[in-house]
C-alpha positions in Angstrom: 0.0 0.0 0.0 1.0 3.6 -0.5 1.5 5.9 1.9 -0.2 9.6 1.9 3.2 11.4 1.4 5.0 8.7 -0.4 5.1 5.6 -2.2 6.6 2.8 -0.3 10.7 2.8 -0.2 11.0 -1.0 -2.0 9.8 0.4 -4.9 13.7 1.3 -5.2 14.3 -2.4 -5.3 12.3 -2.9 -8.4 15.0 -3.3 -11.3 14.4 -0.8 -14.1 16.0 0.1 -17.6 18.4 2.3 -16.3 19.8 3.6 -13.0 18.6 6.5 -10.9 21.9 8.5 -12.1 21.1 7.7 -16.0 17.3 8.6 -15.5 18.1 11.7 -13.9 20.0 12.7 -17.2 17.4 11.6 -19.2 14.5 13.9 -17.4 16.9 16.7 -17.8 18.2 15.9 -21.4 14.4 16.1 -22.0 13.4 19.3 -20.3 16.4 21.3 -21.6 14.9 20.6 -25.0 11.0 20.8 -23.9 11.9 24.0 -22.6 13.7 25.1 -26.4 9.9 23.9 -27.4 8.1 25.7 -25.7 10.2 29.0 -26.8 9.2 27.5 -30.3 5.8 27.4 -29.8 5.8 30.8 -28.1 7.1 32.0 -31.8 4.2 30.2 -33.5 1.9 31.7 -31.6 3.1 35.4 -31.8 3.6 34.9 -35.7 0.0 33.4 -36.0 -1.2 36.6 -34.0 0.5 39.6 -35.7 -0.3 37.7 -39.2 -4.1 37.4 -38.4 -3.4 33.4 -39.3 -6.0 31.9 -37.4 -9.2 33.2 -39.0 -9.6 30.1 -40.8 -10.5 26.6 -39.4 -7.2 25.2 -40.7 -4.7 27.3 -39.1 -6.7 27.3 -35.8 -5.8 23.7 -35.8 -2.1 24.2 -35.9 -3.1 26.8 -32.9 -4.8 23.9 -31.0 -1.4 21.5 -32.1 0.7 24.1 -31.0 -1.2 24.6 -27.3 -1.4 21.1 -27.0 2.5 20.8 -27.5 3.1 23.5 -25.0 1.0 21.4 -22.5 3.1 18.0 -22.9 6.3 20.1 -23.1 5.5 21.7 -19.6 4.7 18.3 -18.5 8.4 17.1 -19.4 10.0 19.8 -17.8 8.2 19.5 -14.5 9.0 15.6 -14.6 12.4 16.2 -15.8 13.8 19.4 -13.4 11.6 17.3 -10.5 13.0 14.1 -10.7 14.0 14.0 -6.9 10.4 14.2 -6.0 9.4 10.9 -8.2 8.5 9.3 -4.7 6.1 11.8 -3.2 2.5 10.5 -4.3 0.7 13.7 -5.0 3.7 15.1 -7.1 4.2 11.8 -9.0 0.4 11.2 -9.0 -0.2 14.8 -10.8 2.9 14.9 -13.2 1.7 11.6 -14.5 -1.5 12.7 -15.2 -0.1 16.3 -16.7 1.9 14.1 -19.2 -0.8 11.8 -20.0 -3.6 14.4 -20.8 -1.5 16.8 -22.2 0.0 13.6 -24.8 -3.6 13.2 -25.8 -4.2 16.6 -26.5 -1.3 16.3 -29.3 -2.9 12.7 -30.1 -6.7 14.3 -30.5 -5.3 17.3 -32.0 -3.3 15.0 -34.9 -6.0 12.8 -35.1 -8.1 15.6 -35.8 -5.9 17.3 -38.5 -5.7 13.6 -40.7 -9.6 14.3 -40.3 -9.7 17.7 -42.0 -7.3 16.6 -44.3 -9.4 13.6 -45.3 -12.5 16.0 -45.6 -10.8 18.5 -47.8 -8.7 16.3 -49.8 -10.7 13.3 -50.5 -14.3 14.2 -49.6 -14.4 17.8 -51.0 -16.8 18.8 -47.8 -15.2 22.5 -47.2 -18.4 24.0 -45.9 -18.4 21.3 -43.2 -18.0 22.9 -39.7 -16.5 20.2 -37.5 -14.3 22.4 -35.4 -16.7 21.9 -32.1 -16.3 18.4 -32.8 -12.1 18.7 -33.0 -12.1 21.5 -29.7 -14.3 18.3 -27.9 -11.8 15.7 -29.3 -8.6 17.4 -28.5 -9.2 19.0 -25.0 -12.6 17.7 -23.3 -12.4 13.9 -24.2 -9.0 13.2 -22.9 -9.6 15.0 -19.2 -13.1 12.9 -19.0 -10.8 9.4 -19.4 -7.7 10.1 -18.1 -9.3 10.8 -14.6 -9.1 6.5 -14.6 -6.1 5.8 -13.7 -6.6 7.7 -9.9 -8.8 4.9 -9.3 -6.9 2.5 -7.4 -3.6 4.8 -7.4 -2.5 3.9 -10.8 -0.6 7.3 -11.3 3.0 6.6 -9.8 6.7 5.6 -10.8 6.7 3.4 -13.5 10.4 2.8 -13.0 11.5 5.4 -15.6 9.3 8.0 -14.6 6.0 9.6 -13.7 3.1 7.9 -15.3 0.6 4.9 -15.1 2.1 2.3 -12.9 2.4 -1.1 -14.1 4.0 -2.4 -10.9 2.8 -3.3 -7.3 5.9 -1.5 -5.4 5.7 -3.6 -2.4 6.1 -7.1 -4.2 7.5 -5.9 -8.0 5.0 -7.9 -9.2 2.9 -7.0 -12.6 0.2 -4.4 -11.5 -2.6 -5.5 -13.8 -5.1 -2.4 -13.7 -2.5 -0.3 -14.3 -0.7 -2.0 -17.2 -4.6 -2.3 -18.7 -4.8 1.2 -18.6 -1.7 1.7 -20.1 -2.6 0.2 -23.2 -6.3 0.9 -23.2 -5.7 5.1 -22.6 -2.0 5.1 -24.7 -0.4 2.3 -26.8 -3.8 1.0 -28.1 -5.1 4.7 -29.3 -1.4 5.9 -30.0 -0.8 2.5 -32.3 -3.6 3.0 -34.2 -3.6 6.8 -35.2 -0.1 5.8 -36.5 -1.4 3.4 -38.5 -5.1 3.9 -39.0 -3.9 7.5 -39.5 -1.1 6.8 -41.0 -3.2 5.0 -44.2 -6.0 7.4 -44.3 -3.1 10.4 -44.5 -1.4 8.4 -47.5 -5.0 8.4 -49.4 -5.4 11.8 -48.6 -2.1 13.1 -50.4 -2.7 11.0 -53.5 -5.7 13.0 -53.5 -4.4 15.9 -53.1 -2.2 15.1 -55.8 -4.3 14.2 -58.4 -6.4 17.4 -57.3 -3.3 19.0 -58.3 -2.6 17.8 -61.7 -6.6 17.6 -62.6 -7.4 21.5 -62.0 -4.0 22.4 -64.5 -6.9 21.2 -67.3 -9.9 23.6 -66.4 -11.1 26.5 -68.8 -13.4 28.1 -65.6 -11.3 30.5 -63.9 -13.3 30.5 -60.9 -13.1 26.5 -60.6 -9.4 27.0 -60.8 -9.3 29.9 -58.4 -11.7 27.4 -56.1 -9.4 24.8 -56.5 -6.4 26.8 -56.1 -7.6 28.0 -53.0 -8.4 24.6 -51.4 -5.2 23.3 -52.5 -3.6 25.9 -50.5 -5.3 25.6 -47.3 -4.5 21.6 -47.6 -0.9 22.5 -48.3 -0.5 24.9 -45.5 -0.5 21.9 -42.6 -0.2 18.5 -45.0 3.1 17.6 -43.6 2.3 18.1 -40.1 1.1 14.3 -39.7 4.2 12.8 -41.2 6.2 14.5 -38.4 4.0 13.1 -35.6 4.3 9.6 -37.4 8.4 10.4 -37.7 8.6 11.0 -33.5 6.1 8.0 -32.6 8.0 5.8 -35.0 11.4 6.7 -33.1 10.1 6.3 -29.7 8.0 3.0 -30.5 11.0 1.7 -32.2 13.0 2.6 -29.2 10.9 1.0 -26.5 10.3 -2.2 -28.3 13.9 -2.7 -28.7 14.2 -2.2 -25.1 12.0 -4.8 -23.9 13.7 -7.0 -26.5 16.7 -7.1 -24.0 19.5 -7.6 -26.1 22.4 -6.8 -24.2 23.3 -3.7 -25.9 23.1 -0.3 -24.1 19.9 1.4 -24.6 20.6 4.7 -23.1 22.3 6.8 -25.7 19.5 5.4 -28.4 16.8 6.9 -25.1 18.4 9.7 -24.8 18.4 10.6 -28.9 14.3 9.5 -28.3 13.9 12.4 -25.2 15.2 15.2 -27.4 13.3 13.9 -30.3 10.1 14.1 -28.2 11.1 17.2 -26.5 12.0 18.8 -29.5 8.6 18.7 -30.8 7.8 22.2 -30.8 10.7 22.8 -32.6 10.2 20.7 -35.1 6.5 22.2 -36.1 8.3 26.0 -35.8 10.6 25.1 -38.8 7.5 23.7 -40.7 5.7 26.7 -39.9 8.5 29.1 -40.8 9.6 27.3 -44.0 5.7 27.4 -45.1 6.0 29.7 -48.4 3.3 32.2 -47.1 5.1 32.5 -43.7 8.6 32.7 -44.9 8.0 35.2 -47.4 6.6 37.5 -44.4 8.8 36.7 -42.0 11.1 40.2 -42.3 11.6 42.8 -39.5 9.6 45.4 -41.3 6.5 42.8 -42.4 6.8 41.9 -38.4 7.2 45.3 -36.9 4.2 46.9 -38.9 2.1 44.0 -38.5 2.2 43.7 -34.8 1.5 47.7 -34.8 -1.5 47.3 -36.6 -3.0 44.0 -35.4 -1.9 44.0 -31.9 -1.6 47.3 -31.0 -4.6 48.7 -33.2 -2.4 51.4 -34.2 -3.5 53.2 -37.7 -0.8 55.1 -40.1 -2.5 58.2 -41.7 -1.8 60.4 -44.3 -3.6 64.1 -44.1 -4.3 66.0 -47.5 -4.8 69.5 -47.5 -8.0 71.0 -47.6 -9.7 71.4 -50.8 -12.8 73.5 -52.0 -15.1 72.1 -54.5 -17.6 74.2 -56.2 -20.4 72.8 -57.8 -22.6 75.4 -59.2 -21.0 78.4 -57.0 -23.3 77.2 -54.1 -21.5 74.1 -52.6 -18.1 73.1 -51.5 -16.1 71.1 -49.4 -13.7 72.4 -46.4 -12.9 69.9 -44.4 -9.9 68.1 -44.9 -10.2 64.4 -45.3 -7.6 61.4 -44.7 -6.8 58.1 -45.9 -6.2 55.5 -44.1 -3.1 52.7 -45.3 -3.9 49.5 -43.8 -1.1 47.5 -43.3 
């Protein structure tokens, strides 16, 4: 049984992966590079809100990917700068549900950009308005679910860190709600976006590809302009999935070798897997920035007068002198007027 304060002591004598001097360097590794995310998605953000980029439904979506990053990111720094406090329960208990809600918020929110992409590319429904539906799926389903795992005290070491247990502390032996919920709330939704996903993504860009090459051939310049358009908005976030399959592959790939149990040393290939996950918010700022709409914005004058305009609501105007129109000899004009230069 677990104490109120902390989990029971033996828990130390349960052999892990590593040692406690290797995971220590592993939580930090991690947060050094969550916290070079979390700058990242900082700059999203601010570039998103000077440029007015989240008017449409697409770009808010890499808004909710990008606050959903920032949350598992936090998550990671917390459980890698508080590694020493892995045995208190409530600390443990709440880090591992920060990194377990916040990792679904990135699941929901790439499950639900395959599902726009899908809807644009192969179905052709633009005029369908399932962002409620996505908001619900990335941020309300996984706090009504991930409250399970505090039945029972399932939130607690898992050996390498913070998370749902999978082991009875006082005997070592296999804790069998826990490790349910382990596959049931993670490896069982996380397996199947990456592959589920993973095909539906695939049909998506063929698509979007043949969308592409079909729309060269139209006469109708407004069913080119409407394609054109559509194709953008596709184009704008269509890599975004490949990443989050590229990370998941890495860190799957990683863990099943470990459990393999080889003989060869696994740190160095878990340590490359932290900064890769940590890193994530760095990874979708150089997509963003290398976007040709972004990057041909991104100077200091587009970013200076943009931010004056849309953040600080500040308008340049240029007076004319006054003028006097007669019409007739009876009427005229005497005030002077401006004209306003929207930025």
């Amino acid at each position: 049984m677990m104490s109120n304060d902390t989990f029971n002591s033996s828990n130390v004598s349960c052999e892990g992966l590593f040692d406690s001097k290797q995971l220590q360097i592993l939580g930090i590794t991690q947060a050094v590079a969550s916290l070079v995310s979390l700058c990242s998605c900082v700059f999203i953000l601010f570039i998103m809100l000077i440029f007015k980029k989240y008017l449409y439904r697409t770009q808010r979506l890499l808004i909710y990917l990008t606050i959903s990053i920032m949350l598992v990111c936090t998550s990671f720094v917390i459980r890698g700068f508080g590694y020493s406090l892995i045995n208190n329960t409530a600390f443990c208990a709440g880090v591992g549900f920060a990194g377990q809600y916040s990792g679904g918020c990135v699941l929901g929110s790439m499950t639900c950009i395959i599902i726009h992409l899908f809807v644009l590319a192969v179905l052709k429904k633009e005029n369908w308005n399932l962002e409620p539906l996505y908001v619900l799926g990335i941020f309300v389903v996984p706090a009504t679910i991930d409250w399970l795992p505090f039945i029972s005290n399932a939130y607690g070491p898992t050996r390498e860190w913070c998370w749902i247990r999978n082991l009875n502390f006082d005997t070592c032996d296999i804790f069998v709600y826990g490790l349910v919920l382990q596959y049931v709330l993670w490896f069982v939704p996380s397996i199947s976006v990456c592959v589920i996903g993973g095909i539906v993504y695939i049909i998506s860009l063929v698509s979007l590809k043949r969308q592409k090459n079909a729309y060269k051939a139209l006469v109708d310049p407004g069913a080119i302009h409407l394609q054109t358009a559509a194709i953008d908005e596709i184009r704008q976030y269509r890599w975004y999935p490949l990443l989050y399959l590229i990370i998941n592959l890495i860190v799957f790939s990683v863990r099943i070798a470990s459990e393999a149990d080889s003989g060869v040393d696994m740190f160095p290939l878990w340590i490359l897997s932290g900064i890769i996950q940590g890193l994530q918010g760095g990874f979708i700022a150089v997509m963003f920035s290398i976007d040709k709409d972004t990057r041909k914005r991104l100077t200091w004058a587009n970013i200076k007068s943009s931010f004056k305009y849309n953040v600080l609501r500040v308008e340049d105007t240029v007076e004319y002198p006054a003028q006097n129109i007669n019409v007739g000899g009876s009427h005229s004009l005497t005030d002077s007027y401006r004209k306003l230069l929207k930025i």
